[in-house]
C-alpha positions in Angstrom: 0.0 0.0 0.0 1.3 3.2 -0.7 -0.2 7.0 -0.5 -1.2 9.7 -2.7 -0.5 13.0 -1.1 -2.0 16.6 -1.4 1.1 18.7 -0.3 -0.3 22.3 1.1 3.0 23.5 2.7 5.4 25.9 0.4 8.5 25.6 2.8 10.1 22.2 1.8 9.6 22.2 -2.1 13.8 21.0 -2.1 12.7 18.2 -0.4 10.0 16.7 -1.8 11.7 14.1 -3.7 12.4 12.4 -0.5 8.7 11.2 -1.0 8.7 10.6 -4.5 11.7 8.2 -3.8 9.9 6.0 -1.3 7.0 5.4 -3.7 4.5 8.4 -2.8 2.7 10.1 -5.3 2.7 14.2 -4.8 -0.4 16.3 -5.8 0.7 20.2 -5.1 -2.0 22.3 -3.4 0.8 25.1 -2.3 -1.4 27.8 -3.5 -5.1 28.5 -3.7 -5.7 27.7 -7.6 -3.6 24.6 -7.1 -5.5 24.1 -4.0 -8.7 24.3 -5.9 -7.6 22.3 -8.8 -6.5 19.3 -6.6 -9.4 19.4 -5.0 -11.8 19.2 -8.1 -9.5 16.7 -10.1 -7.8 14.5 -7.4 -10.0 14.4 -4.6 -11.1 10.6 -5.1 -7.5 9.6 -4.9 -5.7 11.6 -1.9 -5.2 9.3 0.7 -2.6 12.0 2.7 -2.4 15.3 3.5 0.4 16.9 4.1 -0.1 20.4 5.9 1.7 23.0 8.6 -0.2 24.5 11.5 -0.6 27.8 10.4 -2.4 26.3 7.2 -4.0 23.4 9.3 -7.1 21.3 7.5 -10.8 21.7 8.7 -13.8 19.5 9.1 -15.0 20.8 5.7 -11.4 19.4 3.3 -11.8 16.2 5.1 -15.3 15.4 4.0 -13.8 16.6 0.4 -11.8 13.6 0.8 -14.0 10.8 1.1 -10.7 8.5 1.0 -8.6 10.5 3.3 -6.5 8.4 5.7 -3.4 10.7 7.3 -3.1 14.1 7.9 0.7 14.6 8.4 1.8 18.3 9.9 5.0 19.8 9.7 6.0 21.3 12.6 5.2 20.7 15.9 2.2 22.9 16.1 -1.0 22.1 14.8 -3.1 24.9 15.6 -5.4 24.9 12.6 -6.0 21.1 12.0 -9.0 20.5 12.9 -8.2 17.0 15.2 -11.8 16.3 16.7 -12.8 16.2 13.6 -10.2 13.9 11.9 -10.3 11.6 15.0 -14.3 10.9 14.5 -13.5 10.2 11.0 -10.8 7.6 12.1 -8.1 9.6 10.5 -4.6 9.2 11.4 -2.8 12.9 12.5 1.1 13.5 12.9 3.1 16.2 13.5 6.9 16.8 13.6 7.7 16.9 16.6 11.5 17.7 17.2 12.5 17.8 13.3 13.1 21.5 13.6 13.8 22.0 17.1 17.6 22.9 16.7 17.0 24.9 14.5 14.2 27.1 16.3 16.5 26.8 19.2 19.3 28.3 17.3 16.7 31.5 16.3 15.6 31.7 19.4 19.0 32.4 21.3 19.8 34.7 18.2 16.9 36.9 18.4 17.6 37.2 22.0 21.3 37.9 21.9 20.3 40.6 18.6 17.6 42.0 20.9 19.0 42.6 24.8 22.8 43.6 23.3 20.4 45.8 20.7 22.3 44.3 17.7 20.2 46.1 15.0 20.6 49.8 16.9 24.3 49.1 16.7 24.5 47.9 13.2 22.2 51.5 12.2 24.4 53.0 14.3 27.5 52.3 12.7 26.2 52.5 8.9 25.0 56.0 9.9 28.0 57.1 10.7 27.3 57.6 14.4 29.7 55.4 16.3 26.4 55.1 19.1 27.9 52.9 22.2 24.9 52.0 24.1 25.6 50.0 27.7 23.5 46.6 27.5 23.0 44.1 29.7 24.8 40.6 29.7 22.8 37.3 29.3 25.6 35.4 31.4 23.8 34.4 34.5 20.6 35.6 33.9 17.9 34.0 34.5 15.7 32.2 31.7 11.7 31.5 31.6 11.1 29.2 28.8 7.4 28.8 28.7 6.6 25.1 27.3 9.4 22.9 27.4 8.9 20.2 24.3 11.7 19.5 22.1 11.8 23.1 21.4 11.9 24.8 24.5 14.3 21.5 25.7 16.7 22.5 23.2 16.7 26.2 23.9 17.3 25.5 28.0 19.9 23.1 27.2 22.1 26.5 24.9 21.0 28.9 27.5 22.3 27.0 30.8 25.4 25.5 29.1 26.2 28.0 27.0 25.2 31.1 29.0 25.1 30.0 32.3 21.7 30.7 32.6 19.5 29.6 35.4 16.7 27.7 33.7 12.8 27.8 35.1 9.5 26.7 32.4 5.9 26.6 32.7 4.5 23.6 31.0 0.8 21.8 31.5 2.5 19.5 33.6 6.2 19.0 35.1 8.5 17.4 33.6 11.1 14.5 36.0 13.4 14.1 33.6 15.0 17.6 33.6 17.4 19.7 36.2 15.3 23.3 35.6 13.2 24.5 38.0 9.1 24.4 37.0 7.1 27.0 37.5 3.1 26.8 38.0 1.7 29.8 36.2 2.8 31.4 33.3 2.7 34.3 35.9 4.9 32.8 38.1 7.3 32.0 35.6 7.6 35.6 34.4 8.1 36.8 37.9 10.8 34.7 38.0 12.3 35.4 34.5 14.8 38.1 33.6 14.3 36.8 29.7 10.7 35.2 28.8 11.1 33.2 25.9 7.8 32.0 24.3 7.6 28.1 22.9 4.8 26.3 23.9 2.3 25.4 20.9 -0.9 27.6 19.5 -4.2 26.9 19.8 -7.4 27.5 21.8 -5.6 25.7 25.1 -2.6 28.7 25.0 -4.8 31.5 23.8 -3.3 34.7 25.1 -1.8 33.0 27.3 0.7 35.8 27.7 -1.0 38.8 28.8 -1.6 42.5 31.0 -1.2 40.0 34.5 2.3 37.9 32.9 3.7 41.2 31.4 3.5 43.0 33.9 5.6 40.5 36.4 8.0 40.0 33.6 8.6 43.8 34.5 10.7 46.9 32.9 13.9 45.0 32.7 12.7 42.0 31.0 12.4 40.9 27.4 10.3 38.6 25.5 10.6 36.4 22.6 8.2 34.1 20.8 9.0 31.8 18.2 6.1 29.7 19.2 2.9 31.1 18.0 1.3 35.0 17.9 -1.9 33.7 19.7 0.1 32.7 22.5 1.0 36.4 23.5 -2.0 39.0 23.8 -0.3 41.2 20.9 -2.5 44.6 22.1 -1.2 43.9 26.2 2.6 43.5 24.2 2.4 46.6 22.7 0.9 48.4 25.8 4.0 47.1 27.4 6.6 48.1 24.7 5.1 52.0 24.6 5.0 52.3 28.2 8.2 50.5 28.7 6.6 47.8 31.1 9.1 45.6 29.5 12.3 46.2 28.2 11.8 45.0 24.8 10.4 41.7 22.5 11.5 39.8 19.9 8.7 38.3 17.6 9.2 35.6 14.5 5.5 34.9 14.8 2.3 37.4 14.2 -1.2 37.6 14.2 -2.2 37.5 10.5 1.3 36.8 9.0 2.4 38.3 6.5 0.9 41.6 7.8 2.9 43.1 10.8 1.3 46.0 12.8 2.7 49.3 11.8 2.4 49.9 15.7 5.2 47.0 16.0 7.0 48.1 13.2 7.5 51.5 14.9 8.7 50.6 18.0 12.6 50.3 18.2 12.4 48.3 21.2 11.8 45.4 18.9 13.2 43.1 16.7 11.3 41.4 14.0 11.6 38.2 11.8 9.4 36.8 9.2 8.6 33.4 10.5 11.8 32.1 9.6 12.8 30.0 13.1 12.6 26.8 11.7 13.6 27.6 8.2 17.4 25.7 7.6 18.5 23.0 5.2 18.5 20.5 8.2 15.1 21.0 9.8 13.3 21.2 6.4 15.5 17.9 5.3 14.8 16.4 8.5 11.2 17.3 8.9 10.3 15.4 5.6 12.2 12.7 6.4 9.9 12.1 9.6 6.7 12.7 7.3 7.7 9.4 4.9 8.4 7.5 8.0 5.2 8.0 9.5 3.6 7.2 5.6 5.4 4.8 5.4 4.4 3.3 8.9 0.8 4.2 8.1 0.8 2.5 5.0 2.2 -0.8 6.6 -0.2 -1.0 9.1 2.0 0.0 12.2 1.9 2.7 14.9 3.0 5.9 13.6 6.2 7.5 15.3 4.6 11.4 15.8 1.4 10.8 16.0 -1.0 14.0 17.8 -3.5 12.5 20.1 -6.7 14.4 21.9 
């Protein structure tokens, strides 16, 4: 048995032919006429989806496919899949889990490093002409609030303590025995507790603005924020409060509300630095993240239990 697969992501097009060689048939859907077109031509046939959680799949493009079997999700997050739904219809749903967590972990310490030494005021600084020297704080024993601590956050504790020598605390549904950082049980109480706040839990309705006036305000002036996680997780009207009124020192943001569109407000402010989404976007995640998508196909298609698979 083997799968056809509607591909809806536009990230990993280099990698593609790591399905094609293990036997999988690709129908593109990247785009909304190819969407369409798919849809009206192929539906009968698509026996996978391949989607990210941004771009998700609702009840609606299941009962499209009446021989839909797998919903594979790059990524860890998969905010806009529609789960419920594909578990009533007996569908199979994966996400990848870990594939890219070196590399968001990577961004992550970057946009914090470029945003409490204020890396882009120095560069402007110099290409002006103006030779600015601006005193910034150190992140060497600072401490670190990582809130959700998955193979993301994990990876981004492990840089910051040996690396930094940063004292680690997180926030997660539950705590974790298998680690040496101290938890925290409120997102409040982590950012109390936080000199740097650094967002990486998944979206969705169960982390809704889960970052708000009350967490923001304990993170306090001298504090910082960065999400790589999700917009939804941080109320983005509370964060901007905060940056004008210099509640907190500053925030760095790969991930926004309706992406590609940044607020103008956010845009203004140069107590921020910005990135277009582009955490998990190297040659190694993208590689590696398709890689676990044809081994959970090709465990789907041979009857067995599939590696990632998202369970509610």
């Amino acid at each position: 048995m083997t799968a056809t697969v509607l591909v809806l992501v536009e990230t990993v097009g280099d990698y593609l032919h790591i399905l094609e060689e293990q036997g999988f048939r690709l129908i593109l859907g990247n785009t909304p006429a190819l969407r369409e077109a798919a849809l009206r031509e192929h539906a009968e046939s698509i026996t996978a989806v391949l989607t990210r959680g941004p771009v998700g799949l609702q009840a609606h493009d299941m009962d499209a496919l009446p021989n839909l079997q797998i919903i594979c999700v790059i990524g860890a997050g998969y905010e806009r899949v529609d789960v419920p739904a594909a578990i009533a219809r007996g569908l199979t749903v994966t996400n990848g889990a870990g594939a890219n967590a070196a590399s968001v972990a990577d961004h992550a310490m970057a946009l914090l490093l470029a945003l409490v030494r204020d890396i882009p005021g120095a560069d402007a600084s110099v290409r002006r002409g103006e030779w600015r020297k601006a005193m910034r704080p150190s992140l060497a024993g600072k401490r670190l609030g990582i809130l959700g601590l998955g193979a993301v956050g994990l990876a981004i504790a492990q840089r910051a303590a040996l690396g930094f020598a940063m004292s680690v605390s997180y926030h997660n549904r539950r705590a974790r025995e298998d680690v040496p950082y101290a938890y925290c049980h409120s997102a409040a109480e982590l950012a109390a507790a936080s000199d740097f706040l650094i967002i990486a839990t998944p979206g969705g309705a169960g982390t809704q603005a889960m970052i708000g006036e009350t967490e923001l305000r304990a993170l306090g002036p001298t504090g910082f924020l960065v999400n790589i996680a999700r917009a939804s997780v941080v109320d983005t009207q509370a964060l901007l409060d905060a940056l004008k009124q210099q509640g907190i020192a500053g925030a760095a943001l790969d991930v926004f509300d309706d992406e590609p569109n940044v607020p103008d407000a956010l845009k203004a402010l140069s107590n921020v630095v910005l990135t277009p989404h582009v955490a998990g976007l190297s040659p190694e995640a993208s590689e590696g993240t398709v890689r676990l998508v044809a081994q959970n196909l090709q465990a789907h298609c041979a009857g067995l239990a599939v590696l990632t698979p998202v369970l509610q």
